[in-house]
C-alpha positions as CSV (number, residue, x, y, z in Angstrom):
1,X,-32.6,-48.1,-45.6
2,X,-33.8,-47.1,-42.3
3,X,-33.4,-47.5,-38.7
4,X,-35.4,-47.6,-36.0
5,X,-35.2,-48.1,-32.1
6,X,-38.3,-49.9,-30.8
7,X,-38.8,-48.4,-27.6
8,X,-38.5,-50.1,-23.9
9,X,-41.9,-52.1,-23.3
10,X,-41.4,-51.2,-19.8
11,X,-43.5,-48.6,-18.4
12,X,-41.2,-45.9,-16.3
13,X,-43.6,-46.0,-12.9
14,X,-44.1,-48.8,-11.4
15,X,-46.3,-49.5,-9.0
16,X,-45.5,-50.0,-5.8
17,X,-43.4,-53.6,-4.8
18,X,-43.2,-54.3,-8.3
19,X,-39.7,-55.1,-9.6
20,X,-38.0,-53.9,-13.0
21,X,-37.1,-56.1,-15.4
22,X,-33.7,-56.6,-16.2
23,X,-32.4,-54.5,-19.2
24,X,-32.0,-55.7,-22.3
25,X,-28.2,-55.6,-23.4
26,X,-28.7,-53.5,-26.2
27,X,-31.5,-51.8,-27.6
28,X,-33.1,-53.6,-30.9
29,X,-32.8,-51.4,-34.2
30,X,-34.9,-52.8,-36.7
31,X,-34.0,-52.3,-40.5
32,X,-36.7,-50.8,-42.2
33,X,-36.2,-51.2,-46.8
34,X,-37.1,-47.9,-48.4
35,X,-35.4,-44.7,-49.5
36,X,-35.0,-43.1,-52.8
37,X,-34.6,-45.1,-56.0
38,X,-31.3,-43.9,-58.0
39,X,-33.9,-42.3,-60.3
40,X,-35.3,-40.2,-57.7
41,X,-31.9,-39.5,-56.4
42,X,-30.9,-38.3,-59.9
43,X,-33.7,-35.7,-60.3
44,X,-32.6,-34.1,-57.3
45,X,-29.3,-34.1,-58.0
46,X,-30.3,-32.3,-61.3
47,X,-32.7,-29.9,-59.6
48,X,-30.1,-28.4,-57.8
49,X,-28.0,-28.0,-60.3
50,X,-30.5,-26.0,-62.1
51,X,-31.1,-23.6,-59.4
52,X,-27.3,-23.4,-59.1
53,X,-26.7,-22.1,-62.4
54,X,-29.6,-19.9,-62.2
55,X,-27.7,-18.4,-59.1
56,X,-24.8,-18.3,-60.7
57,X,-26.2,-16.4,-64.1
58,X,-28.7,-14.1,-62.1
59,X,-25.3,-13.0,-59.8
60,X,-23.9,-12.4,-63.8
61,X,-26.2,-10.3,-65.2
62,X,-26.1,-7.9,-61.7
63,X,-22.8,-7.4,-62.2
64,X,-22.4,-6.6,-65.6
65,X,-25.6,-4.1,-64.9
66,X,-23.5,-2.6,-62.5
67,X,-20.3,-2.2,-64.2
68,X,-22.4,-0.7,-66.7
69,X,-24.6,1.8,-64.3
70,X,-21.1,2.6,-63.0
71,X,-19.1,3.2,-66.0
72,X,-22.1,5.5,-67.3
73,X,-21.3,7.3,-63.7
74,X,-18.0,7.7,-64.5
75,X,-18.8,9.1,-67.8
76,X,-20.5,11.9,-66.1
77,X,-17.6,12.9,-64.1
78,X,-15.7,14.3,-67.2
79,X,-14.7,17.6,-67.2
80,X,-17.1,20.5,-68.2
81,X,-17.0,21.8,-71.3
82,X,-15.5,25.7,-71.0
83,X,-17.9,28.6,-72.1
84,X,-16.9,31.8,-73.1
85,X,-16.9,35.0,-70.8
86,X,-19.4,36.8,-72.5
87,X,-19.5,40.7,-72.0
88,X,-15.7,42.8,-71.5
89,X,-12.8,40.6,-70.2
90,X,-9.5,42.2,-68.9
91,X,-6.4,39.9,-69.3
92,X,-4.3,39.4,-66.5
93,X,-1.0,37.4,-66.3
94,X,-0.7,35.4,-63.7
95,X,2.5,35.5,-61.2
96,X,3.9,32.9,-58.7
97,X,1.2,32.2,-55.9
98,X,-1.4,34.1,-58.1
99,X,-5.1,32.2,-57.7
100,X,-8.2,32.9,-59.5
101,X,-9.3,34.0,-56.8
102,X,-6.3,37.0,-56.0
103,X,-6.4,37.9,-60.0
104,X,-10.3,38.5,-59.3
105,X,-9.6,40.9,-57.0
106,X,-6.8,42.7,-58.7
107,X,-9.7,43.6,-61.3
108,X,-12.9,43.7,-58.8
109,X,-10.8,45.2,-55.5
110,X,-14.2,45.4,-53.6
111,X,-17.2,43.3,-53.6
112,X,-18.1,39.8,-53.9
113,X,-15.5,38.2,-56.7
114,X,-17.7,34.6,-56.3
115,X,-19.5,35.1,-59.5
116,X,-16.3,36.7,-60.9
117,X,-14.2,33.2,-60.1
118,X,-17.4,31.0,-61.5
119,X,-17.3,32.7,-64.4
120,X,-13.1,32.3,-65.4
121,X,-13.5,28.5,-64.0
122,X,-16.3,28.1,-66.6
123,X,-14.5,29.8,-69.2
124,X,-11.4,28.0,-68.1
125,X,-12.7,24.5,-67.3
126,X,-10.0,24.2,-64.4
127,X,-9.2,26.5,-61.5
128,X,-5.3,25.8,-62.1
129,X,-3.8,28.7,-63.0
130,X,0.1,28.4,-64.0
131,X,3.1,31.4,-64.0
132,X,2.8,33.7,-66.8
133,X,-0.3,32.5,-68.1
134,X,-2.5,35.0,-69.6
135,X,-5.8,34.7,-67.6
136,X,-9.5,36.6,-68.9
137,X,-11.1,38.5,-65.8
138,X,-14.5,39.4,-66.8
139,X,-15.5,42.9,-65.9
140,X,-19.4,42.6,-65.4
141,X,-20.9,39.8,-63.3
């Protein structure tokens, strides 16, 4: 059902020396039959479900592709696989507050020991170096 306000006859400008009528007490709403059958009402209803579990599934399937993009991410974070120092290798054992770095210069005292350190990491896989431990300093880089 509807509702509508028929408007005030009355024009707004009068002319001149011409009186207003009174107003009207209240304004008259005329009921007007129509709206949506039950059926109609009932396809709509069902429509929006539909595109509300189509929402719902699409949101689904993004996440799981990117749980899965970011778990293959994380897969490529492991560690590197160690490679051997190829050529001649001095072994040095490490003492407290001994780096890779300081037993790359014990063996290279001048220079650039960069390619020295990139080399033990790789042959290491890890830059940790612990006390006592018996580290291989390559000798050509």
């Amino acid at each position: 059902m509807a509702a509508v306000l028929t408007p005030d006859p009355t024009p707004r400008h009068l002319p001149a020396g011409a009186r207003r009528p009174a107003p009207a007490a209240r304004p008259q709403l005329r009921l007007i039959p129509g709206g949506r059958s039950p059926a109609a009402l009932a396809a709509t209803y069902r429509r929006r479900r539909i595109v509300a579990a189509l929402v719902v599934l699409t949101l689904l399937v993004v996440v799981v592709q990117l749980a899965q993009a970011l778990s293959g991410v994380a897969a490529g974070w492991s560690a590197p696989t160690p490679a051997s120092i190829e050529g001649p290798t001095v072994e040095v054992e490490a003492a407290p507050g001994d780096t890779l770095w300081s037993l790359a210069r014990q063996v290279h005292p001048d220079g650039d020991v960069r390619p020295v350190v990139e080399a033990m990491v790789a042959d290491r896989g890890t830059a940790a170096v612990e006390v006592g431990e018996q580290v291989r300093v390559p000798l050509d880089t």
